[in-house]
N, C-alpha and C positions, 0 to 999 in steps of 0.2 A: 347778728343777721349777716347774713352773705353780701359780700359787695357785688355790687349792681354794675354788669358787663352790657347788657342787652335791652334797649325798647323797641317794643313793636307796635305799629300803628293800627287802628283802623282807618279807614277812607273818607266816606262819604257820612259828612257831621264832625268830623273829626282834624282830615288834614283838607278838604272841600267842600263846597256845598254850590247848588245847582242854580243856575240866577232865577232869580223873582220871576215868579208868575209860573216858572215851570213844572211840570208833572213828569213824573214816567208816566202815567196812562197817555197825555198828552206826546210828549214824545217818541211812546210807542205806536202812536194813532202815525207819525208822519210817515213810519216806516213799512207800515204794516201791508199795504198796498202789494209793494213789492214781495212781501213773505208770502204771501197769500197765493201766489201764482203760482208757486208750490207746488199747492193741492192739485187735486183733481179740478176740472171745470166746475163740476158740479157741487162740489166740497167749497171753494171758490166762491159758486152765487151764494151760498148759503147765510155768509159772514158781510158784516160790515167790518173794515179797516177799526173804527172805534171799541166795537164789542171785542174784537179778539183783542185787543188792547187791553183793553180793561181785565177779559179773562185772562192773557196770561200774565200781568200783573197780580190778578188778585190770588194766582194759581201760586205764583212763587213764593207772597208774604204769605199762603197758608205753609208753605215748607220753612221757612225761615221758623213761625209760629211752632210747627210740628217739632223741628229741633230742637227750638226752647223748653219745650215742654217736655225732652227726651226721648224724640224718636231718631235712634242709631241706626237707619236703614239705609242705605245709598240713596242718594239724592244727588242722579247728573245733571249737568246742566238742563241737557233737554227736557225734563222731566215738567217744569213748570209752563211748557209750551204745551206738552200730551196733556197736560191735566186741563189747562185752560181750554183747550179748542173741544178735550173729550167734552166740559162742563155746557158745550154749544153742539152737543151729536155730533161732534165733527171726529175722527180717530184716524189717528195719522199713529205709521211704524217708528222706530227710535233714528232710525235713519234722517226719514224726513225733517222730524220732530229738531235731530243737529242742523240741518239744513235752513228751516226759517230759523232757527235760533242764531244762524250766521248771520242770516239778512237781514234782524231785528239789531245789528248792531249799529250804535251812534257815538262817538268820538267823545269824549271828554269835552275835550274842547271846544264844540261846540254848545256845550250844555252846562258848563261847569267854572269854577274861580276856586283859587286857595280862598282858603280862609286866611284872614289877616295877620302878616309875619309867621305864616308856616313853611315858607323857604329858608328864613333869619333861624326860626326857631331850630329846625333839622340842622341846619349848619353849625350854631353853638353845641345841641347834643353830639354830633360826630366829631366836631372839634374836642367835647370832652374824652372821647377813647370811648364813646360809648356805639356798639355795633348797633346798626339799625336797620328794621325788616317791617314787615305788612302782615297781616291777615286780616281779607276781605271776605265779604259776603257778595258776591258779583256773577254777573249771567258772562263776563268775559276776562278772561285772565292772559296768560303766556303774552306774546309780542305785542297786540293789540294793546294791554295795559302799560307795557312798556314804553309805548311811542306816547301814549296820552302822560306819563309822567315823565318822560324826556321835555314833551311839548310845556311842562309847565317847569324845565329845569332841577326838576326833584331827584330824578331814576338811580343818579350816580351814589346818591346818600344811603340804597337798601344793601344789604349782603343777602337779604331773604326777602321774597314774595310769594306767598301762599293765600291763594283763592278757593273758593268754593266750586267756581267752575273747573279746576285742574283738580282737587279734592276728591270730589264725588262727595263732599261733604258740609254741611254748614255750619257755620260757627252758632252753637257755645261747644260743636261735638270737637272733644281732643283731638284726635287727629289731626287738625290744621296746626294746634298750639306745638304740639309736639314736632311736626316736621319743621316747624319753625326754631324750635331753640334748636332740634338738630343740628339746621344748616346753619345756626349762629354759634353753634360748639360751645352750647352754654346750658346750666343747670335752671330747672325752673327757676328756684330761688335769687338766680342771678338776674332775673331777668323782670320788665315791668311792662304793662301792655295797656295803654293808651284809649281809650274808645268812648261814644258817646251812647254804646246801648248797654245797657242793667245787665240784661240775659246773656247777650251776644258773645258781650267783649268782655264784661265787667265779672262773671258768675264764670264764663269760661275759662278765662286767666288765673282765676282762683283755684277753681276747680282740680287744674294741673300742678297748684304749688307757684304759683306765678304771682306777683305783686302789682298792684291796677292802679289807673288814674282815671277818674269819670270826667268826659267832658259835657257838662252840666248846656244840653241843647236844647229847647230853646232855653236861655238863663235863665229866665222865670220860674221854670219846672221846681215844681215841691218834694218833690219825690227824692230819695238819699239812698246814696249809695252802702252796701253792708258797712259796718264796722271796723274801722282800719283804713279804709279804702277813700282818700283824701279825690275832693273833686275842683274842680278848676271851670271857670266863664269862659278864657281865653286862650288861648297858646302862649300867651305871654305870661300867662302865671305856672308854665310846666316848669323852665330850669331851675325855678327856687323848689319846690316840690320834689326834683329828680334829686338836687343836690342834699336834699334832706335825706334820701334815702341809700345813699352812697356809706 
C-alpha cells in the first residue's frame, strides 16, 4: 500500500459543529430580512423571513441529496436560493439569486466551536509530514472561509481548500476530490479523507482511489461504514488510525 502523504478534512461534523439549540433554518431566518430586499417590492411582500429560510435550506439538502444519488450537473452556489424562492412563485435571475446568497452569509464564529482537540489533533498530523487540505460542502468558500478558520486558529495547517461553492460542484462528485490531491501533489492512493457523511465524504473518497475515516456522528449511529473503511467517535482516536495506515 502506498504510504500516506495527504488528509483531507470535512467541516462541519467533523472538524466543528454548531452550538446547541442551533438550526440553519433558524439562522437563515435572522438573515433573511436583509436578502429579501433584494427582490422586487412585491416579490418581497410575498415571503416571510422564516419560509424563504426554510426554502432555501430545504432547496440545498435537496442538491446535496441529488449529488449523492449521482446527479453530475452543475450545481452553483446560487442555485439552492433559485430553487428555494422558485418552490414559493417567487423567480429571481442567477444574478440576483448570487446576490442574496451574499447576504444570506453568517460567520463561523458566530455559530460555530471546534470540536474537542481538533486544533491538538491538526497540529500532531502536520507535525507528522502529513500535507493537510479541506473539502466542503458549503454555500460559502474563497476568503470568507478563510477568516472564519483563521478566527478559530486552524487556516495555516491547509495547503488545499476546496468547496462546493468555488466548485460548482458537491461532494461525493470527483471533481472537488481531485482538485484536492492536485493541489496537495499527491496520488489518490496517498492520500485519506476524513468526514462524518457515508455518501458525501466516505463513498467519495473511495470512489477516486482514496482511503477514509468515518467520523461516527452522532456516536450512537448504527449504521457502518463499507468494508475497509475504520471509523472513529472522536478526533482523538484519528492519529492511532492514521499511523496504522502509514
Amino acid at each position: 500500500m502506498a504510504t500516506l502523504r495527504a488528509a483531507l478534512f470535512d467541516l462541519g461534523g467533523t472538524l466543528w459543529e454548531w452550538y446547541p439549540n442551533l438550526t440553519v433554518e433558524g439562522i437563515l431566518a435572522g438573515v433573511t430580512p436583509q436578502a429579501i430586499r433584494l427582490l422586487s417590492p412585491e416579490q418581497a411582500a410575498s415571503l416571510s423571513p422564516e419560509e424563504a429560510a426554510v426554502a432555501v435550506r430545504r432547496a440545498y439538502l435537496e442538491l446535496e441529496h441529488a449529488a449523492c444519488d449521482g446527479d453530475t450537473s452543475a450545481m452553483p452556489v446560487e442555485l439552492s436560493v433559485q430553487r428555494g424562492l422558485a418552490s414559493l412563485g417567487v423567480t429571481v435571475d442567477s444574478q440576483t439569486a448570487k446576490d442574496i446568497t451574499a447576504a444570506l452569509y453568517v460567520s463561523e464564529r458566530r455559530t460555530t466551536r471546534l470540536l474537542p482537540r481538533a486544533a491538538e489533533i491538526l497540529h500532531e498530523l502536520a507535525l507528522s509530514g502529513l500535507r493537510l487540505g479541506i473539502i466542503s460542502n458549503r454555500m460559502y468558500g474563497g476568503d470568507l472561509l478563510l477568516d472564519d478558520l483563521g478566527y478559530f486558529g486552524i487556516s495555516h495547517y491547509f495547503f488545499s481548500i476546496v468547496t462546493s461553492a468555488e466548485a460548482g460542484q458537491m461532494k461525493p462528485h470527483p471533481a472537488l476530490f481531485k482538485q484536492a490531491l492536485a493541489e496537495l501533489s499527491v496520488d489518490p492512493s496517498e492520500a485519506v479523507m476524513i468526514g462524518d457523511d457515508l455518501c458525501a465524504d466516505i463513498s467519495g473518497a473511495l470512489a477516486v482511489g482514496m482511503r477514509a475515516v468515518w467520523v461516527r456522528r452522532p456516536a450512537d449511529r448504527t449504521d457502518e461504514p463499507p468494508a475497509g473503511v475504520p471509523s472513529i467517535r472522536t478526533l482523538s482516536e484519528l492519529p492511532s488510525i492514521i499511523a496504522a495506515m502509514h
